[in-house]
Gaussian input, Z-matrix of N, CA and C with variables (Angstrom, degrees):
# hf/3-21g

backbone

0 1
 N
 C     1     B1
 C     2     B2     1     A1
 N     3     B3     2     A2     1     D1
 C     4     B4     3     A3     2     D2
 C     5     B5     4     A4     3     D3
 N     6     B6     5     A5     4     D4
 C     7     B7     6     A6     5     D5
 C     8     B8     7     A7     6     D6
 N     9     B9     8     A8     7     D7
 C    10    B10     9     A9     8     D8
 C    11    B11    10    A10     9     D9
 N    12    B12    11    A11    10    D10
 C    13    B13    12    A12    11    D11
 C    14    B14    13    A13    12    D12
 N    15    B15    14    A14    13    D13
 C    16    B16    15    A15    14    D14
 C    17    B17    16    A16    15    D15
 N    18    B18    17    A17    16    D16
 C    19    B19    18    A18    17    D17
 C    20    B20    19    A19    18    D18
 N    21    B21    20    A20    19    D19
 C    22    B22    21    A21    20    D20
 C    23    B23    22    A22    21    D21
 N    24    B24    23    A23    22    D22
 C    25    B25    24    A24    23    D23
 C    26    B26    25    A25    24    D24
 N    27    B27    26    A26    25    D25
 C    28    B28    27    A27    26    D26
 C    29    B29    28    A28    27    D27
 N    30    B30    29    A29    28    D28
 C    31    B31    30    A30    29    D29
 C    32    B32    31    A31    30    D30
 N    33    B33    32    A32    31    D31
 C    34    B34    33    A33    32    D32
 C    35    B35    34    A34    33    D33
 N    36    B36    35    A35    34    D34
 C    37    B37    36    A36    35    D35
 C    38    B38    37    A37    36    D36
 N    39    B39    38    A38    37    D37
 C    40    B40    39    A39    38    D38
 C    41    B41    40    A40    39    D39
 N    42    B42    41    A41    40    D40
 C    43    B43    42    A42    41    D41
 C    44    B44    43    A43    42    D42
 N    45    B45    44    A44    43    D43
 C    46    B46    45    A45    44    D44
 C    47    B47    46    A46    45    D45
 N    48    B48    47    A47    46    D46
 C    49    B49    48    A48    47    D47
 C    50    B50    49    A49    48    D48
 N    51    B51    50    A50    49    D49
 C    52    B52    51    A51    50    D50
 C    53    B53    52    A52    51    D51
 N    54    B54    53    A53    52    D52
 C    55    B55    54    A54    53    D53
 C    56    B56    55    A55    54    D54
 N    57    B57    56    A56    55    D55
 C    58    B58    57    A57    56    D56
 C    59    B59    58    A58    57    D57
 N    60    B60    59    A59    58    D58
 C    61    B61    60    A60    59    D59
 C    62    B62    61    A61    60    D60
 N    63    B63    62    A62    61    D61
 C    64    B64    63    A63    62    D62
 C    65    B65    64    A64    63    D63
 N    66    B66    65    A65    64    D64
 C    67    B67    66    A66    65    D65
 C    68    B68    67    A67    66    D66
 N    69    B69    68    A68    67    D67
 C    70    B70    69    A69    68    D68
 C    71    B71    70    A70    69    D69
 N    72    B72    71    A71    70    D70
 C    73    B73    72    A72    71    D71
 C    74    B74    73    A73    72    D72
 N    75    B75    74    A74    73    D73
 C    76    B76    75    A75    74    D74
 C    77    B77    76    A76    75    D75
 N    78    B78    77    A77    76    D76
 C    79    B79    78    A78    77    D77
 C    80    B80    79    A79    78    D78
 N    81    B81    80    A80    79    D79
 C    82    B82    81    A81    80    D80
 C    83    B83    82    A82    81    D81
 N    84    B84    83    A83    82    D82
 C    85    B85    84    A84    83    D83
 C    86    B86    85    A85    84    D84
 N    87    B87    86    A86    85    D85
 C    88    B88    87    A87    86    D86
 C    89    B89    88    A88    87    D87
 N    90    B90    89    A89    88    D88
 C    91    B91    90    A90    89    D89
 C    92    B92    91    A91    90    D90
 N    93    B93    92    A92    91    D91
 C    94    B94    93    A93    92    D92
 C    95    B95    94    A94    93    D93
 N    96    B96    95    A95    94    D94
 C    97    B97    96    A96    95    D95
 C    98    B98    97    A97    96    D96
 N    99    B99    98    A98    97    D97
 C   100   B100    99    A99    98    D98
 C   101   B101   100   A100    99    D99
 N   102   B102   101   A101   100   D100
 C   103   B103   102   A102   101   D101
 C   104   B104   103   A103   102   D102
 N   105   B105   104   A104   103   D103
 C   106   B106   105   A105   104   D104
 C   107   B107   106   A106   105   D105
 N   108   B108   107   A107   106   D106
 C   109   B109   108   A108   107   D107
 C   110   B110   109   A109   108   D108
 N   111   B111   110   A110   109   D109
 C   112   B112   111   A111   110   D110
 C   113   B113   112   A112   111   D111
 N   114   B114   113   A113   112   D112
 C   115   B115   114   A114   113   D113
 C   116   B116   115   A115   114   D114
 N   117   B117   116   A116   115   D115
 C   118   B118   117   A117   116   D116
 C   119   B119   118   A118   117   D117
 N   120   B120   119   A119   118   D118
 C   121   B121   120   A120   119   D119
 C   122   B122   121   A121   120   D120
 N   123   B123   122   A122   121   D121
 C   124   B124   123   A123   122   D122
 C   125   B125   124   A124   123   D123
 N   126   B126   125   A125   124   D124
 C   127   B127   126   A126   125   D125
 C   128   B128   127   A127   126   D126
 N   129   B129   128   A128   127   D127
 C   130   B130   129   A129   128   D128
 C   131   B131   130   A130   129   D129
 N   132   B132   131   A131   130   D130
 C   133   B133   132   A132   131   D131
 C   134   B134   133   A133   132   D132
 N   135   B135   134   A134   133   D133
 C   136   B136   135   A135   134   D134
 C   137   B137   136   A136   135   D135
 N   138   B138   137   A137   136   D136
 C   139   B139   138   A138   137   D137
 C   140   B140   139   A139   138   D138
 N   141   B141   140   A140   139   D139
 C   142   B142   141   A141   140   D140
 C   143   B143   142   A142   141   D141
 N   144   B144   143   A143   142   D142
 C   145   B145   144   A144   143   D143
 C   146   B146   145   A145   144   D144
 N   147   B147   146   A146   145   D145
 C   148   B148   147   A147   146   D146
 C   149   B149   148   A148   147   D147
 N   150   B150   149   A149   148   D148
 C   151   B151   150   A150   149   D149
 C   152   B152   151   A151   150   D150
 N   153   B153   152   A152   151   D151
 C   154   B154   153   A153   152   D152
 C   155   B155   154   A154   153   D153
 N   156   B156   155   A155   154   D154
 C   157   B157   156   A156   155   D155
 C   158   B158   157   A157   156   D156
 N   159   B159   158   A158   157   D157
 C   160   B160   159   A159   158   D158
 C   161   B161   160   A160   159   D159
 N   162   B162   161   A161   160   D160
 C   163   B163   162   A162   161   D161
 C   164   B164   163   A163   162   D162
 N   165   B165   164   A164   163   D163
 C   166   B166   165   A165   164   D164
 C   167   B167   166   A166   165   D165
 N   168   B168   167   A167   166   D166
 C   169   B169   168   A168   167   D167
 C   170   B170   169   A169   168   D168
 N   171   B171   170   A170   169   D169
 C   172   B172   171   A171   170   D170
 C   173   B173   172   A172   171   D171
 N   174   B174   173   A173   172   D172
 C   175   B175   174   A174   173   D173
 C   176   B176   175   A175   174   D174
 N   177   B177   176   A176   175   D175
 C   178   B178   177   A177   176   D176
 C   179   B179   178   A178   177   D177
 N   180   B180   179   A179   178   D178
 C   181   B181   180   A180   179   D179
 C   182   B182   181   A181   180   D180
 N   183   B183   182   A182   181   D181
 C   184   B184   183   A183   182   D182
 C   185   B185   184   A184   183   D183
 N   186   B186   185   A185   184   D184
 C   187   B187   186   A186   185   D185
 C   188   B188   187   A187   186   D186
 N   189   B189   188   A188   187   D187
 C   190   B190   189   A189   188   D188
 C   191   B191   190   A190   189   D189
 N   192   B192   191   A191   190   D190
 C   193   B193   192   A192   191   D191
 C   194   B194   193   A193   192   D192
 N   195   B195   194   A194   193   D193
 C   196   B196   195   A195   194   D194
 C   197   B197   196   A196   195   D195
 N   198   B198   197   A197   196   D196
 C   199   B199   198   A198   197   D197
 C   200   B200   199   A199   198   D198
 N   201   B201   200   A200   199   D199
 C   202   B202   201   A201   200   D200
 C   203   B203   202   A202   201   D201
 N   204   B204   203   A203   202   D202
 C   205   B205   204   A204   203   D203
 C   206   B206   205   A205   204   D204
 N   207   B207   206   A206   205   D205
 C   208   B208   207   A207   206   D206
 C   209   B209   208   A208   207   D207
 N   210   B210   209   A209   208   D208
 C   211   B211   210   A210   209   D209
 C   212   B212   211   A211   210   D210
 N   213   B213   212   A212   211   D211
 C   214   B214   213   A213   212   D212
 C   215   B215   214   A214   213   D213
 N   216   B216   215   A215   214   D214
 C   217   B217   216   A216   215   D215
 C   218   B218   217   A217   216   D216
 N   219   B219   218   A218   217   D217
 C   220   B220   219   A219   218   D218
 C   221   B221   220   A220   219   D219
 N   222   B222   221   A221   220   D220
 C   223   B223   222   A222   221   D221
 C   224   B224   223   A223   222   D222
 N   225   B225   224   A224   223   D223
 C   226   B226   225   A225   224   D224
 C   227   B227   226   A226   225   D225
 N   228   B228   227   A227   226   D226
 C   229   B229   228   A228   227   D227
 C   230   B230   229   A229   228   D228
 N   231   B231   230   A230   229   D229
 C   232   B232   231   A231   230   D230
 C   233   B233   232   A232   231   D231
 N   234   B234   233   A233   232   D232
 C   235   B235   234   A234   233   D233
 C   236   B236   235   A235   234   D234
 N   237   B237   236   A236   235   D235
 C   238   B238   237   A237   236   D236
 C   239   B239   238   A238   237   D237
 N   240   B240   239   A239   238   D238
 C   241   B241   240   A240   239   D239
 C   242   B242   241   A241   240   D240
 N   243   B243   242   A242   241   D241
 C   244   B244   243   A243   242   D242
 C   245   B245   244   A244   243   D243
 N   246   B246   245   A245   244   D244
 C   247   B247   246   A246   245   D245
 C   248   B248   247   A247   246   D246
 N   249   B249   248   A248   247   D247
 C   250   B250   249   A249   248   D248
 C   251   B251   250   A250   249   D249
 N   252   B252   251   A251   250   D250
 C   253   B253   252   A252   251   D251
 C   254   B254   253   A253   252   D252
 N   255   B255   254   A254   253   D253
 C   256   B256   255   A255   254   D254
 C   257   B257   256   A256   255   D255
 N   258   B258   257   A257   256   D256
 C   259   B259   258   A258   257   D257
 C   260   B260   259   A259   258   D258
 N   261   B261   260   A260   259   D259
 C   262   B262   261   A261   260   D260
 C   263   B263   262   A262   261   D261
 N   264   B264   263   A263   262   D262
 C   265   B265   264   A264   263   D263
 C   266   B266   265   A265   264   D264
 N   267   B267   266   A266   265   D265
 C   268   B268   267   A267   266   D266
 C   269   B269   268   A268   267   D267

   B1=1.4484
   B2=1.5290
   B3=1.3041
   B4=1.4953
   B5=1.5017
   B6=1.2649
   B7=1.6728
   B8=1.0635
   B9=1.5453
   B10=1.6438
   B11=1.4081
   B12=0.9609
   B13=2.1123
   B14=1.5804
   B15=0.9901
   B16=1.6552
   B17=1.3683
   B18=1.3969
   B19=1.8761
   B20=1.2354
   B21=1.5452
   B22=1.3185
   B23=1.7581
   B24=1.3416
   B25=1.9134
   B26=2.0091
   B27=0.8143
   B28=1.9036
   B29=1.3464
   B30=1.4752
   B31=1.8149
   B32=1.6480
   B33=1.7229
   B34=1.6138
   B35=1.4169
   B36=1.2173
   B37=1.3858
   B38=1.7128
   B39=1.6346
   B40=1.7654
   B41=1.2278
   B42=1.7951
   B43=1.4055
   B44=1.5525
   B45=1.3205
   B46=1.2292
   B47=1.8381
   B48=1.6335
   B49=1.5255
   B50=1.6685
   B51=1.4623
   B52=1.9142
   B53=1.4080
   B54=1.3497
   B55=1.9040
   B56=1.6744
   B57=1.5639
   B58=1.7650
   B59=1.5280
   B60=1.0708
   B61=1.1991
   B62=1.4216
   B63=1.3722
   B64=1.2236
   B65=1.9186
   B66=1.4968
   B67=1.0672
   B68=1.6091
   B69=1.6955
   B70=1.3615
   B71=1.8415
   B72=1.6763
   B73=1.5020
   B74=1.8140
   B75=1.0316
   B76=1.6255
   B77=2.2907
   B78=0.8724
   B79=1.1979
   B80=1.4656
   B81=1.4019
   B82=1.7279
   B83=1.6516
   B84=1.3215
   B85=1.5324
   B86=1.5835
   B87=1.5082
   B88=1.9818
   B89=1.9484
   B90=0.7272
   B91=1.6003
   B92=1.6972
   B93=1.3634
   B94=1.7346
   B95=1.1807
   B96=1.6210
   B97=1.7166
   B98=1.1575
   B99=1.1355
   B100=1.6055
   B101=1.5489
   B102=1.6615
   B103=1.8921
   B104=1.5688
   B105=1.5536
   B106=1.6635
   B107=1.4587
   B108=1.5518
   B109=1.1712
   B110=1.9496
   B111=1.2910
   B112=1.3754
   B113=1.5755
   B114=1.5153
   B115=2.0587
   B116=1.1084
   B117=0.9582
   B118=1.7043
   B119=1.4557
   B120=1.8051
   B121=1.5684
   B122=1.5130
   B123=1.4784
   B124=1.2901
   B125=1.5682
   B126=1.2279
   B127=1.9391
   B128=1.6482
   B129=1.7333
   B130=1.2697
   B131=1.7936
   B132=1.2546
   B133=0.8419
   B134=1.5341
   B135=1.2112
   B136=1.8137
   B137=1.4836
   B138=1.1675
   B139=1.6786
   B140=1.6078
   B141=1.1676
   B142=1.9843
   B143=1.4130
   B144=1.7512
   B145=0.8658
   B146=2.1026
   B147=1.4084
   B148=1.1190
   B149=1.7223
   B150=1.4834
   B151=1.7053
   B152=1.2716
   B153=1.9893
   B154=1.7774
   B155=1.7507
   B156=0.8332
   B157=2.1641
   B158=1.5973
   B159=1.5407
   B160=1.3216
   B161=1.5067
   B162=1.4138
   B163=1.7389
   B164=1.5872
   B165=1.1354
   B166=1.6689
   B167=1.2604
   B168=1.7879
   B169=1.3089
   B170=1.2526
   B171=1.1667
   B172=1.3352
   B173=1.4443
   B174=1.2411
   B175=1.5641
   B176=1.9782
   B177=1.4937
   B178=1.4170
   B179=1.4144
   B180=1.7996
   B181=1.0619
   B182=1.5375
   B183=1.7762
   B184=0.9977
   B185=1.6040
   B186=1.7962
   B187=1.8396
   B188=1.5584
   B189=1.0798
   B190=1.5888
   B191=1.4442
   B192=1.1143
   B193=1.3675
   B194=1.3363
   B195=1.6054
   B196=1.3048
   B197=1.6278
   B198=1.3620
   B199=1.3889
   B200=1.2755
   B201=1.7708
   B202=1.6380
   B203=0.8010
   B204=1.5278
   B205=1.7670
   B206=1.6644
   B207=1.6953
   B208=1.5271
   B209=1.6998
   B210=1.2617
   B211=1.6014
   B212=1.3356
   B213=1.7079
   B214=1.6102
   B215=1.7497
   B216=1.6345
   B217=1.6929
   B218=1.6589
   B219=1.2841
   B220=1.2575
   B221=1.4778
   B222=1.5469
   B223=1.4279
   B224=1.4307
   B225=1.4211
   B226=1.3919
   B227=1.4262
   B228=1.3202
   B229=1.5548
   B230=1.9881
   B231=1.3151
   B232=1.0036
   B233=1.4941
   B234=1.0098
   B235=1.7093
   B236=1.7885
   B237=1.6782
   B238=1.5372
   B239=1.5124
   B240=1.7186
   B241=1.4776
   B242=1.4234
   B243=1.0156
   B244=1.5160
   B245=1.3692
   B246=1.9993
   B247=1.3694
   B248=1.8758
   B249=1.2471
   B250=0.9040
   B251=2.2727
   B252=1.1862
   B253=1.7732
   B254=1.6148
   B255=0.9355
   B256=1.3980
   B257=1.5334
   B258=1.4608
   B259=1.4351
   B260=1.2429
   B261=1.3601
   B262=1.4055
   B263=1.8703
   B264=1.0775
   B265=1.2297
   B266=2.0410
   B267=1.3558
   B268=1.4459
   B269=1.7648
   A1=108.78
   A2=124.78
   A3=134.16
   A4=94.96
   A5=104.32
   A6=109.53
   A7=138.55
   A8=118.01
   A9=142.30
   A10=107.70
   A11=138.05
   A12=148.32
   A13=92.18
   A14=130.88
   A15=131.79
   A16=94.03
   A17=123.87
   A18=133.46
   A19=89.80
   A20=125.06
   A21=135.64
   A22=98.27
   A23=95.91
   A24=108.00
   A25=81.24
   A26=118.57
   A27=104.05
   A28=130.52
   A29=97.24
   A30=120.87
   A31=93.81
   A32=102.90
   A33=89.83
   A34=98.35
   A35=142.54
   A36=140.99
   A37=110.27
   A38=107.70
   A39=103.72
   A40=115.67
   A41=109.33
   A42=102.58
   A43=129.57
   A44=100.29
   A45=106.24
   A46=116.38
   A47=101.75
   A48=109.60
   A49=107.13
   A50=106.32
   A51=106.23
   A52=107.20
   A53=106.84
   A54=91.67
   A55=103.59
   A56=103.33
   A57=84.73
   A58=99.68
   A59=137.06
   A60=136.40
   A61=123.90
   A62=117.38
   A63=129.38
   A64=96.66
   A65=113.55
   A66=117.71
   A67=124.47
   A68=96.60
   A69=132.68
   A70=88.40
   A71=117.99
   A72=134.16
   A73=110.45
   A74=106.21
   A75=118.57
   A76=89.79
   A77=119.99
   A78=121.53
   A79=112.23
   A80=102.45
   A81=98.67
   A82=138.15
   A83=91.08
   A84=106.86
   A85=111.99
   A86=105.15
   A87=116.87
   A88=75.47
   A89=142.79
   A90=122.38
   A91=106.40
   A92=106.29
   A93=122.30
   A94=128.83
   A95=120.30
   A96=147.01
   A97=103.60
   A98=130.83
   A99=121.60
   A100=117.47
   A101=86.77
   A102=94.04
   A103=87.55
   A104=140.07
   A105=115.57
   A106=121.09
   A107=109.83
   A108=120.65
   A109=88.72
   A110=109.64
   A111=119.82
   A112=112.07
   A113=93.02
   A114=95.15
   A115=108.62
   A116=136.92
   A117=134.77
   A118=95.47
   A119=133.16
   A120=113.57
   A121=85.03
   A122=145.52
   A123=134.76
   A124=131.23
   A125=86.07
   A126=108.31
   A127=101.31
   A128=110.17
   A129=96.37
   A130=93.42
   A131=133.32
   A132=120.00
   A133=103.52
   A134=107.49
   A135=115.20
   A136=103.08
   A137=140.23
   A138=102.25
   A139=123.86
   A140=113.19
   A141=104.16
   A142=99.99
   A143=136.18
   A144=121.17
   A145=133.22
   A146=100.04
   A147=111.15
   A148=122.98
   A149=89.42
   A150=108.55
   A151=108.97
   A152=108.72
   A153=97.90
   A154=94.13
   A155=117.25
   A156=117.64
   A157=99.63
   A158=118.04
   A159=106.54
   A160=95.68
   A161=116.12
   A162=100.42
   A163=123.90
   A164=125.44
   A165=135.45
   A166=91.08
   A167=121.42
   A168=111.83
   A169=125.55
   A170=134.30
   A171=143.27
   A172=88.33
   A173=148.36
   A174=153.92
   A175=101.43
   A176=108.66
   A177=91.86
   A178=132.88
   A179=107.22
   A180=102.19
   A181=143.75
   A182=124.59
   A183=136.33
   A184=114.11
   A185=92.47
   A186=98.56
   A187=99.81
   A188=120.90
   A189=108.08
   A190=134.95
   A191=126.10
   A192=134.75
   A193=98.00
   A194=127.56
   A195=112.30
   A196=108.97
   A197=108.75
   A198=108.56
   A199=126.53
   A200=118.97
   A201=123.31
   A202=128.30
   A203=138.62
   A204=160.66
   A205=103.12
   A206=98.72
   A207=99.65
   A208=82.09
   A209=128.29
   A210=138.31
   A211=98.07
   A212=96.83
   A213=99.94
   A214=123.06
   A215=99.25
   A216=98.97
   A217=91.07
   A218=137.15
   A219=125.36
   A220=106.64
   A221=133.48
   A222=124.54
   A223=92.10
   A224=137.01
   A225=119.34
   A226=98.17
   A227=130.55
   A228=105.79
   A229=106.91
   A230=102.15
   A231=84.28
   A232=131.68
   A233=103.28
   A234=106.65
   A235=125.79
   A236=102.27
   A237=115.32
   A238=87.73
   A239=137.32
   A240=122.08
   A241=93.68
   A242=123.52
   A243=135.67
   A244=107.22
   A245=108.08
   A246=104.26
   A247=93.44
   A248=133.89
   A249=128.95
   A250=76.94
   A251=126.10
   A252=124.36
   A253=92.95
   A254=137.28
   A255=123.56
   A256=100.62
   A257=110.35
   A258=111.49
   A259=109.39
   A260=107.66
   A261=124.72
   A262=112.50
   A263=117.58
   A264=118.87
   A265=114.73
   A266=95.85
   A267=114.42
   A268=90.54
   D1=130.99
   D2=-173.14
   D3=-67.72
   D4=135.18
   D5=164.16
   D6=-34.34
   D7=-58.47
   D8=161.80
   D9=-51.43
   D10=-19.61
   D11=-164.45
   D12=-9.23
   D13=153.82
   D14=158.93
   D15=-82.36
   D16=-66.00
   D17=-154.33
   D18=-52.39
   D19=-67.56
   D20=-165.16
   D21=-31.82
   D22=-71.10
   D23=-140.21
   D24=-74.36
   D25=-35.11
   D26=164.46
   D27=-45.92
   D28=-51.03
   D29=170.37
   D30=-40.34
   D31=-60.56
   D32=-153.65
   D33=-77.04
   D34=-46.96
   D35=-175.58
   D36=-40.28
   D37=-47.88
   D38=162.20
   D39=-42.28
   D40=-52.80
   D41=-171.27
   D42=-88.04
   D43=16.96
   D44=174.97
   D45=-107.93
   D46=-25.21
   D47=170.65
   D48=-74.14
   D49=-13.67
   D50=177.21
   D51=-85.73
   D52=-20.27
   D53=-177.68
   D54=-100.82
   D55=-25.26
   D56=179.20
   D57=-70.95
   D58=-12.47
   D59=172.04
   D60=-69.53
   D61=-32.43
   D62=-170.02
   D63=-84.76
   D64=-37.99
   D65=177.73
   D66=-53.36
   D67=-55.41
   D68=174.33
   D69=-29.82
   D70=-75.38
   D71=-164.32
   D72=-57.75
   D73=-26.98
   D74=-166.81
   D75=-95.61
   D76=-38.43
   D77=173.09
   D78=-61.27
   D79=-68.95
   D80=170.38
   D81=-67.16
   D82=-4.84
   D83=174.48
   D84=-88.86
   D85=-28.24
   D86=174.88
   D87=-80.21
   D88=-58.18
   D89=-144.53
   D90=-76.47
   D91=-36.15
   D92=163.28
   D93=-53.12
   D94=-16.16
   D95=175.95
   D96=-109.71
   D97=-17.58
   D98=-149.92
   D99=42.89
   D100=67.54
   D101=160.83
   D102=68.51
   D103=-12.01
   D104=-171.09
   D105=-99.59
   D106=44.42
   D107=-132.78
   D108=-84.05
   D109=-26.76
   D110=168.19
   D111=-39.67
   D112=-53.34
   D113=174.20
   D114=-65.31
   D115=-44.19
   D116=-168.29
   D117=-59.82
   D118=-42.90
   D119=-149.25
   D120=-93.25
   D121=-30.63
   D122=142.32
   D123=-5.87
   D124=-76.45
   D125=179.06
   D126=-49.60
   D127=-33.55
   D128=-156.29
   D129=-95.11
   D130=-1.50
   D131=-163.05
   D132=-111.49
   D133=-22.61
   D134=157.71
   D135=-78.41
   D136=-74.87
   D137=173.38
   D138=-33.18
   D139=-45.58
   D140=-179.74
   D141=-55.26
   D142=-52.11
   D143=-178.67
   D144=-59.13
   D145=-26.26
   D146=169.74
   D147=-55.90
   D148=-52.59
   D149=177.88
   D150=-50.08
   D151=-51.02
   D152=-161.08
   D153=-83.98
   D154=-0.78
   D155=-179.39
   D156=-83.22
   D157=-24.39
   D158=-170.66
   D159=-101.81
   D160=-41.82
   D161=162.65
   D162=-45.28
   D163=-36.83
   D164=176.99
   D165=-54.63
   D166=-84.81
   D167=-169.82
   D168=-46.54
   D169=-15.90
   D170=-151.59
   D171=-105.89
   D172=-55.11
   D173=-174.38
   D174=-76.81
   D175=-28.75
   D176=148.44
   D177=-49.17
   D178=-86.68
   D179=160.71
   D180=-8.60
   D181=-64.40
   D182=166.68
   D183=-28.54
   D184=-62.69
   D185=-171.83
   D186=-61.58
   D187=-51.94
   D188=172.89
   D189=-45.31
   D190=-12.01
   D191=-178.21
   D192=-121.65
   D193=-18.34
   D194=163.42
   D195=-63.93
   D196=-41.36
   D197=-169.94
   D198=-72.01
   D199=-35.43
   D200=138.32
   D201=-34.97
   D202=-33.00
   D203=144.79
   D204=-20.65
   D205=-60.79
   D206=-140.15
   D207=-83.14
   D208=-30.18
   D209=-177.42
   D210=-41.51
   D211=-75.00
   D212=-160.89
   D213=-58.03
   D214=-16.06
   D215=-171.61
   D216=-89.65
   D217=-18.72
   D218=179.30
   D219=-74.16
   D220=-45.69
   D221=179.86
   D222=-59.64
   D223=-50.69
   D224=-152.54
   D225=-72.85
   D226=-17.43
   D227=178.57
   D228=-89.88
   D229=-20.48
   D230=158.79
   D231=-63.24
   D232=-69.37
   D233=176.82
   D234=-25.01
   D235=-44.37
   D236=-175.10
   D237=-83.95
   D238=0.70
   D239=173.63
   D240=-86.29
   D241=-52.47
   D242=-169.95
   D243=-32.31
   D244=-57.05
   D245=-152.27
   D246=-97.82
   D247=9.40
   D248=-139.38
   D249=-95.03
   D250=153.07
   D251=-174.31
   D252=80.81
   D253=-52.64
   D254=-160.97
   D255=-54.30
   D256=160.62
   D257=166.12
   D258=-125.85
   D259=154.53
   D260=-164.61
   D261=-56.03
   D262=146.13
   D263=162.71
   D264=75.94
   D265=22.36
   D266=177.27
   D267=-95.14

């Protein structure tokens, strides 16, 4: 690749306006905490953990009442097998 490249030396100029940028956000986010910007990625990472612990329980639950689901429709087909030949008023 020629030294001078246009694509090249753009590539890096993108990637260099994305990290002073990224810097730019990480600067004002320490100045938005006061410098405690460590607590904030904490806080945020014990809420993510909260969320996916309450999705788990929550997809517990579900399978459990799916599975009471599949219970109760099996007695009921039993039952309507049971009465199903009988005639009325026996």
């Amino acid at each position: 690749m020629p030294k001078n490249d246009p694509i090249e030396q753009a590539g890096i100029e993108s990637l260099t306006r994305k990290v002073e940028a990224v810097e730019d956000r990480v600067e004002s986010l320490q100045v938005q905490t006061g410098g405690n910007f460590a607590a904030v990625i904490e806080g945020n990472a014990a809420l993510r953990r909260e969320v996916r612990d309450g999705f788990a329980a929550l997809n517990g639950r579900i399978d459990t009442l799916t599975e009471e689901i599949r219970v109760s429709n099996a007695r009921i087909v039993e039952l309507l097998t049971a009465l199903v030949g009988q005639q009325t008023g026996e």
